[in-house]
C-alpha positions in Angstrom: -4.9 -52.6 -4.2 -6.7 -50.9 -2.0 -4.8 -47.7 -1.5 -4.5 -47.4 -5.6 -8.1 -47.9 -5.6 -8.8 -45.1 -3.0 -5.7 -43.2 -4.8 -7.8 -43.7 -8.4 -11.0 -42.4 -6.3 -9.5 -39.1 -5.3 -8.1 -38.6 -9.0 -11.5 -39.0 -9.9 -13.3 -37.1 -7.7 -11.1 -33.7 -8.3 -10.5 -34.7 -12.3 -11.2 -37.0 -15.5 -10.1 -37.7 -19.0 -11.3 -36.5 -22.0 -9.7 -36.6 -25.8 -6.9 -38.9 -24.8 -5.9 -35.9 -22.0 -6.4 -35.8 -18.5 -7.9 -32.8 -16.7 -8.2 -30.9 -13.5 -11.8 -29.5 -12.4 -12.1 -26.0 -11.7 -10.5 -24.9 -8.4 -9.2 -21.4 -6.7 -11.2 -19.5 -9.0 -9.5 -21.2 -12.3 -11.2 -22.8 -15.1 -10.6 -26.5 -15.8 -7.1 -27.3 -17.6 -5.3 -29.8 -18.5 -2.4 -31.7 -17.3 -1.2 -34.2 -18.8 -2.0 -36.8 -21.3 -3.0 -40.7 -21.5 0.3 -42.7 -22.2 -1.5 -46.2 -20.9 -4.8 -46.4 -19.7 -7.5 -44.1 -18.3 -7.0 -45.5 -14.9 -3.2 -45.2 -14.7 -2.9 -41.8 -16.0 -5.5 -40.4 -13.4 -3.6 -42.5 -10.7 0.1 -40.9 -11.8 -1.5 -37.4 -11.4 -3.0 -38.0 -7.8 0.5 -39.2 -6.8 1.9 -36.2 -7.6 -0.3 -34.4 -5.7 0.0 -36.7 -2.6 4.1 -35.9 -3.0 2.8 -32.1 -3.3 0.9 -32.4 -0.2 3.4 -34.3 1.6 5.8 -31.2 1.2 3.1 -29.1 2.4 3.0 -30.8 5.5 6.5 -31.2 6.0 6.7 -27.3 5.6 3.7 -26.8 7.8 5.2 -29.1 10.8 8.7 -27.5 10.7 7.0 -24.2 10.9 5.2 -25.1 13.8 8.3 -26.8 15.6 10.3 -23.7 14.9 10.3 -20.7 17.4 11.2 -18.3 13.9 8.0 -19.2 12.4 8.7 -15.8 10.2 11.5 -17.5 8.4 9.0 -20.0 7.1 6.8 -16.5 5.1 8.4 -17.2 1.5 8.7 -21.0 1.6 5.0 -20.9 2.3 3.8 -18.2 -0.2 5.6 -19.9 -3.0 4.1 -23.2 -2.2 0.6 -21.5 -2.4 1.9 -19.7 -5.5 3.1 -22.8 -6.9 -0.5 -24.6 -6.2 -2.3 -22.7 -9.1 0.1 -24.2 -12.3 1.0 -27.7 -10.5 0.0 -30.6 -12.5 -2.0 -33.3 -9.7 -5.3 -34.1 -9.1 -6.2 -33.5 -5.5 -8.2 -30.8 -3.7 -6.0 -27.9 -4.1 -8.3 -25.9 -2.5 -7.6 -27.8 1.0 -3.8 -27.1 1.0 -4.7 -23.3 -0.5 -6.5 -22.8 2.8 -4.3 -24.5 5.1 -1.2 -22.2 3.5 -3.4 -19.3 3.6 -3.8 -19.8 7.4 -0.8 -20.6 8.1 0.5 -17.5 6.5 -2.1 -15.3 8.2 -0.5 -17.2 11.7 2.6 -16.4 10.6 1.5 -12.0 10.0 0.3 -12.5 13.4 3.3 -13.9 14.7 5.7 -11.5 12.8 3.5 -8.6 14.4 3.4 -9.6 17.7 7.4 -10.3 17.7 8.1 -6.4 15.9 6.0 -5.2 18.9 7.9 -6.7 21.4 11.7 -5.9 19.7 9.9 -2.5 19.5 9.4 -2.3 23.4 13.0 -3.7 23.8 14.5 -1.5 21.7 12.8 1.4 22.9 13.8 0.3 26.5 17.6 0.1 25.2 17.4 3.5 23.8 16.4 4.8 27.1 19.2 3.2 28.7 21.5 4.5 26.4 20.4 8.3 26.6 20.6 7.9 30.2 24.4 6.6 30.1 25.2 9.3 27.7 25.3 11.7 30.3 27.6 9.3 33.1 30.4 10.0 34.3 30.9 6.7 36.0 33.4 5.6 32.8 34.3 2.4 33.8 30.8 0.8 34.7 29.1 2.6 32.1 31.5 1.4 29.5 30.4 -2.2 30.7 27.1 -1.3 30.6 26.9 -0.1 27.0 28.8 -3.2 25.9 25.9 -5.4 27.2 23.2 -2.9 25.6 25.2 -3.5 22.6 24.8 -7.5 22.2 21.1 -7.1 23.5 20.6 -4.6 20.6 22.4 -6.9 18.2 20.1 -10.2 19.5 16.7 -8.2 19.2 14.6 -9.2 16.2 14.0 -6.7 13.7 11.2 -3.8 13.9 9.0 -2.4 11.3 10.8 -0.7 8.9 9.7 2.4 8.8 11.2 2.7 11.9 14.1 1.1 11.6 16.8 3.8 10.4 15.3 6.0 13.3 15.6 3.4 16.4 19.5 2.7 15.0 20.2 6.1 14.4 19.1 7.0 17.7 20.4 4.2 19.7 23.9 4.6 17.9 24.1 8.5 18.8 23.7 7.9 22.1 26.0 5.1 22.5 28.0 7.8 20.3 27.8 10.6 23.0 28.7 8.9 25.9 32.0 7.9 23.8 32.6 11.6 22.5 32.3 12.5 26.3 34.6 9.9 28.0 37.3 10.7 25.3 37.0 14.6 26.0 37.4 13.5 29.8 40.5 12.0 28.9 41.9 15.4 26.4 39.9 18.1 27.5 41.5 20.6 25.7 40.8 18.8 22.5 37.6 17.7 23.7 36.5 21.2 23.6 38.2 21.8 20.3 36.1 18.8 19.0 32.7 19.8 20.5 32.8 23.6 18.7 33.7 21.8 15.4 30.5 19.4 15.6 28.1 22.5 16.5 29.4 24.8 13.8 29.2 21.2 11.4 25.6 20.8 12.7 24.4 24.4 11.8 26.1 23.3 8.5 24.0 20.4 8.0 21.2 22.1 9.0 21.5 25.1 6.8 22.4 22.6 3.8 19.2 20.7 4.2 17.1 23.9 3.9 19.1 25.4 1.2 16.9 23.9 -1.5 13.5 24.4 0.1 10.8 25.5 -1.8 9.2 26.8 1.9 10.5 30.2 1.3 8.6 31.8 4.5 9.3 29.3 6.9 13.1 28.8 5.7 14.0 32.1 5.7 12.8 32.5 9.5 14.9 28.9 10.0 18.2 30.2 8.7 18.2 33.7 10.3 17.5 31.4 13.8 20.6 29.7 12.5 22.8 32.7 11.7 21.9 33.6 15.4 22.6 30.0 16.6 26.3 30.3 14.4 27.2 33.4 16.5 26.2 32.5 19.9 28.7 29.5 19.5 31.7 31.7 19.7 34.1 29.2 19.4 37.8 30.0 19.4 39.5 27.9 16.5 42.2 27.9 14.4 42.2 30.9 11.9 42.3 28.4 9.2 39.5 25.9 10.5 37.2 28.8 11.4 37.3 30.3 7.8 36.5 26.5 6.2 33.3 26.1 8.4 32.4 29.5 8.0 32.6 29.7 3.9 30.4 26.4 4.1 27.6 27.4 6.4 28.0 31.2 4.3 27.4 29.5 0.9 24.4 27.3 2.4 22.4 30.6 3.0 23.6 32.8 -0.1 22.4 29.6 -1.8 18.8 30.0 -0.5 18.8 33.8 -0.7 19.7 34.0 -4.1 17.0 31.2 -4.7 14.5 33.2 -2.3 15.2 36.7 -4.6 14.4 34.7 -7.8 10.9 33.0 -6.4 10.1 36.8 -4.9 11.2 38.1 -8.9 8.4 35.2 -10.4 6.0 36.1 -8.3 6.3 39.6 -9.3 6.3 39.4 -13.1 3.0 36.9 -12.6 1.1 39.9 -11.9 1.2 43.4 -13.4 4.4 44.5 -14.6 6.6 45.9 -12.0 4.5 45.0 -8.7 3.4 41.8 -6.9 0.4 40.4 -7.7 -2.1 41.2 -5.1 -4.1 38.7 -2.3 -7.1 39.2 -4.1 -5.4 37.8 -7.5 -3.4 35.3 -5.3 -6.8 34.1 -4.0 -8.4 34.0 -7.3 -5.6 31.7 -9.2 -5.9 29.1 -6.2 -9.8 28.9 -6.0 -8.9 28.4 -9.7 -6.8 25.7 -9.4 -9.2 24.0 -6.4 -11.7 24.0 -9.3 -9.2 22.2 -11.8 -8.7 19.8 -8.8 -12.0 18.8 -7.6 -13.1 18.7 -11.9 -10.1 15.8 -12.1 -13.1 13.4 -10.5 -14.2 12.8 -13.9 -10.8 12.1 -15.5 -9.8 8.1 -15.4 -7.4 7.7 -12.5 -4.1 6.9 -14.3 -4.4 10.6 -16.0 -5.6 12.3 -13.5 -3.1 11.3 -10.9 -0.2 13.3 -13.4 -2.8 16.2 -13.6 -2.9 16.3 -10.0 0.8 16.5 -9.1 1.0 19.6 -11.7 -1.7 21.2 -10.4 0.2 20.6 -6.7 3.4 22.1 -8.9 1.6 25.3 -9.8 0.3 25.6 -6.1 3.8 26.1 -4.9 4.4 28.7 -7.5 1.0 31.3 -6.8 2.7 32.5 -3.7 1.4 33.0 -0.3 -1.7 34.3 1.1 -2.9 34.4 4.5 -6.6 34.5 6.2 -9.2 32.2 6.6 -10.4 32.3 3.0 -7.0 31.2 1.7 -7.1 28.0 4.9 -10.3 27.0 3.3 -9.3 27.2 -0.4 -6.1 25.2 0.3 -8.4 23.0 1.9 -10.9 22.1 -0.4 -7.3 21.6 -2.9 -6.1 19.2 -0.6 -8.9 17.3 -0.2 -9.7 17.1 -3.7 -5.8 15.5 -4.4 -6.2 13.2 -1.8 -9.4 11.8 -3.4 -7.0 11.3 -6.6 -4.6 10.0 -5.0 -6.6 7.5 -3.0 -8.8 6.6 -6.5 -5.7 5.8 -8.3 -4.3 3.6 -5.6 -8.1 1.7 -5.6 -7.8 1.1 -9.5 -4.4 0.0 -8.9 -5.0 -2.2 -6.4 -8.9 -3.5 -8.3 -6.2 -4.2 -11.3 -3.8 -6.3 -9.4 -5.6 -8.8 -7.2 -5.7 -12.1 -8.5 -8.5 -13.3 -6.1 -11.9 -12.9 -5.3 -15.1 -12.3 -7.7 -14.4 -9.8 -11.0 -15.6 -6.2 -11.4 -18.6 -6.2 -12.2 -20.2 -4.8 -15.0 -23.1 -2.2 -14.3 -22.3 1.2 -13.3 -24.6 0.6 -9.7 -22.7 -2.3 -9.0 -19.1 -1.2 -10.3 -19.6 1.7 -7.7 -20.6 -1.0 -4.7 -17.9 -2.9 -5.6 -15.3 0.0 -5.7 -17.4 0.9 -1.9 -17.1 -2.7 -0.5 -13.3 -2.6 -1.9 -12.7 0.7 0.0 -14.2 -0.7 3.4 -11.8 -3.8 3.5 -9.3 -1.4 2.5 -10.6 0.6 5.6 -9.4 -1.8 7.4 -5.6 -2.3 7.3 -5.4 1.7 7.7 -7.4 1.3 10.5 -4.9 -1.2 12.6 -1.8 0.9 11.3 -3.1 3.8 12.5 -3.9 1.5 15.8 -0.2 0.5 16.0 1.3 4.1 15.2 -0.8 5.4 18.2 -0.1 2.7 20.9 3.5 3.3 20.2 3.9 6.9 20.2 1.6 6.6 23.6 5.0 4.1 24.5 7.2 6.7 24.2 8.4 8.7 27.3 8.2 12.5 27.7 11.8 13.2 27.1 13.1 15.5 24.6 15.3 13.0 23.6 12.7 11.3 21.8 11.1 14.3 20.2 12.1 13.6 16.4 11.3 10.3 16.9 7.6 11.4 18.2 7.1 13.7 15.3 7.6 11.0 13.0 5.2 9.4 14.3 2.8 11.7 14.9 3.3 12.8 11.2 2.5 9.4 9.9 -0.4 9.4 12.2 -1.6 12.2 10.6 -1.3 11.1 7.1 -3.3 7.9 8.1 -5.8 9.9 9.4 -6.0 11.8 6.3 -6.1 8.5 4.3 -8.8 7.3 6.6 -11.2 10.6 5.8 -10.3 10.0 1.5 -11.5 6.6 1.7 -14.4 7.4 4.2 -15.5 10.4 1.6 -14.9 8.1 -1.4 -17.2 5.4 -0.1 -19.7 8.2 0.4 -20.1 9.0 -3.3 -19.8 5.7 -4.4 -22.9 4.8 -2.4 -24.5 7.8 -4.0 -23.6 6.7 -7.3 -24.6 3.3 -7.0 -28.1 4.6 -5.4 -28.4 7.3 -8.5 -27.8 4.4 -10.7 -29.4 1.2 -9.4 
């Protein structure tokens, strides 16, 4: 009897019965509910319920020990989130809140793990990478064959990387292994080698000229496609007649695409202002102070319409046209500044409105805006170790212009954490002045 009795105790310690039905005590934040009813007596009904937590928490254990067994304690993530998932609607009577914090901690272990495993595939990786932009240029065919077959399987064995860099570490390892394969095969037909190599330039200018055909950058593309016009003739390659006159009409209709794009932009920014004649700097000016107003006014619009105000506002920016002088740095400043500050309100309420944890918004305006500031500062926190990791990898890389595309993606998203960073930092300002004004 004795472990029914101390089975019974438990039940009672973490529930009871009332009306004929048998109840759980409040736990992880939830009110009392109940779970079941009396079929037989008080006693046995309380003692079914604290079995099935005792099965409940034998599986949690199970789980936990085969995760710490296992060397992949990443493939254990899900199994152990939708345990703790499953802990808020499961019928027993047992302290929840006991296996909610061992889960919790072992799925904080296993972020840790995960992150310290993507940091080391990153390294490897990188290291592969290296070897195979150095082998691209061999002409040692037969040992550097063997080589890249072995950087193969070690690519194929390495754990996965964080996925925004993912596509980028393939796409680079690949073209590499890629080149070194383009160049033993034109060792072995030279003639069509060459052949080969003026086709992928003249494709390549293609490419290039068909990613910019659609950009709204009309400054900064035009100066890109005339570099590539230049580019298209310093290529001089001699292929056939009919070949030539393919690639030609391609990388032609790429730029009359833009240009005919460019002519109508220059033609909108012309009948803005006064009939006939381009609207000058000074109007140009005037309509984006104008619209810096509209953006930094959007503070007191609730976040869900402001956010669509926002992005139309950043819509009409595009179309005022271009000014240039320190006036028109600092008006584009304060813009962007003030749609950051959307932005980064609109993910806070999002994120305040999903979280199923923790205490609820309060409701006094003083301590809604310490709340929002105390939510902002945890917030802080995460950006502040991704912007940790982006930096200690890019200072990884080596100095070779073979990784500069991959540096300037990181050193973009660098940037836009810093930005994120300075939002939050400025938010948390005025909602310290708010709650001060108000309290």
């Amino acid at each position: 009897m004795e472990p029914t009795d101390h089975l019974l105790a438990e039940a009672q310690r973490y529930g009871y019965v009332e009306a004929d039905g048998v109840w759980l005590r409040p736990v992880l934040n939830q009110p009392a509910r109940q779970i079941g009813l009396v079929k037989e007596t008080d006693d046995a009904a309380l003692r079914y319920f604290g079995q099935r937590f005792e099965a409940l928490r034998t599986k949690v254990d199970a789980l936990l020990a085969k995760m710490e067994a296992s060397d992949n304690k990443g493939s254990f993530l899900m199994k152990a989130q939708h345990l703790k998932e499953q802990l808020l609607t499961y019928d027993g009577l047992g302290d929840f809140a006991s296996l909610h914090r061992r889960l919790s901690e072992a799925e904080a272990a296993i972020a840790v793990t995960v992150a310290h495993n993507r940091e080391r595939n990153l390294a490897t990786k990188l290291s592969f990478i290296q070897e195979a932009e150095a082998l691209s240029e061999s002409v040692e065919w037969v040992s550097a064959s063997e080589k890249v077959k072995d950087l193969r399987q070690g690519w194929l064995k390495t754990g996965p990387v964080d996925k925004a860099m993912t596509d980028e570490l393939e796409r680079r390892f690949q073209a590499a292994i890629q080149v070194f394969f383009d160049r033993r095969k034109a060792f072995q037909a030279d003639k069509k080698s060459m052949v080969s190599r003026v086709q992928n330039r003249y494709r390549e200018l293609i490419q290039q000229a068909e990613n910019l055909k659609n950009s709204d950058q009309f400054e900064t593309t035009s100066r890109q496609l005339k570099l590539l016009q230049q580019q298209w003739r310093e290529v001089n390659g001699n292929l056939p007649k009919k070949q030539a006159s393919e690639l030609w009409t391609r990388f032609r209709a790429a730029n009359n695409h833009f240009f005919e794009r460019l002519k109508v932009h220059i033609a909108a920014q012309q009948a803005v202002g006064a009939p006939g004649a381009p609207a000058s700097p000074e109007v140009l000016l005037a309509r984006k102070r104008a619209l810096a107003d509209r953006a930094e006014a959007l503070m007191a619009v609730p976040p869900q319409e402001a956010i669509h105000q926002a992005k139309a506002l950043q819509a009409e920016w595009k179309q005022v046209g271009t000014v240039r002088g320190e006036e028109s740095d600092r008006i584009w400043q304060r813009f962007m500044v003030a749609c950051d500050k959307i932005f980064e309100l609109s993910a806070l309420e999002y994120h305040l409105r999903k979280r199923t944890d923790g205490p609820p918004m309060p409701t006094a305006p003083a301590e809604r805006a310490r709340f929002r500031a105390s939510t902002l500062r945890e917030l802080l926190k995460d950006d502040h170790q991704e912007l940790a990791t982006l930096r200690d990898n890019l200072d990884k890389l080596s100095p070779s212009a073979a990784n500069d595309a991959f540096r300037q993606m990181l050193q973009t998203k660098i940037r836009s954490f810093e930005r994120k960073i300075r939002t939050k930092n400025d938010l948390i300002v005025l909602f310290t002045q708010q709650a001060q004004a108000a309290g």
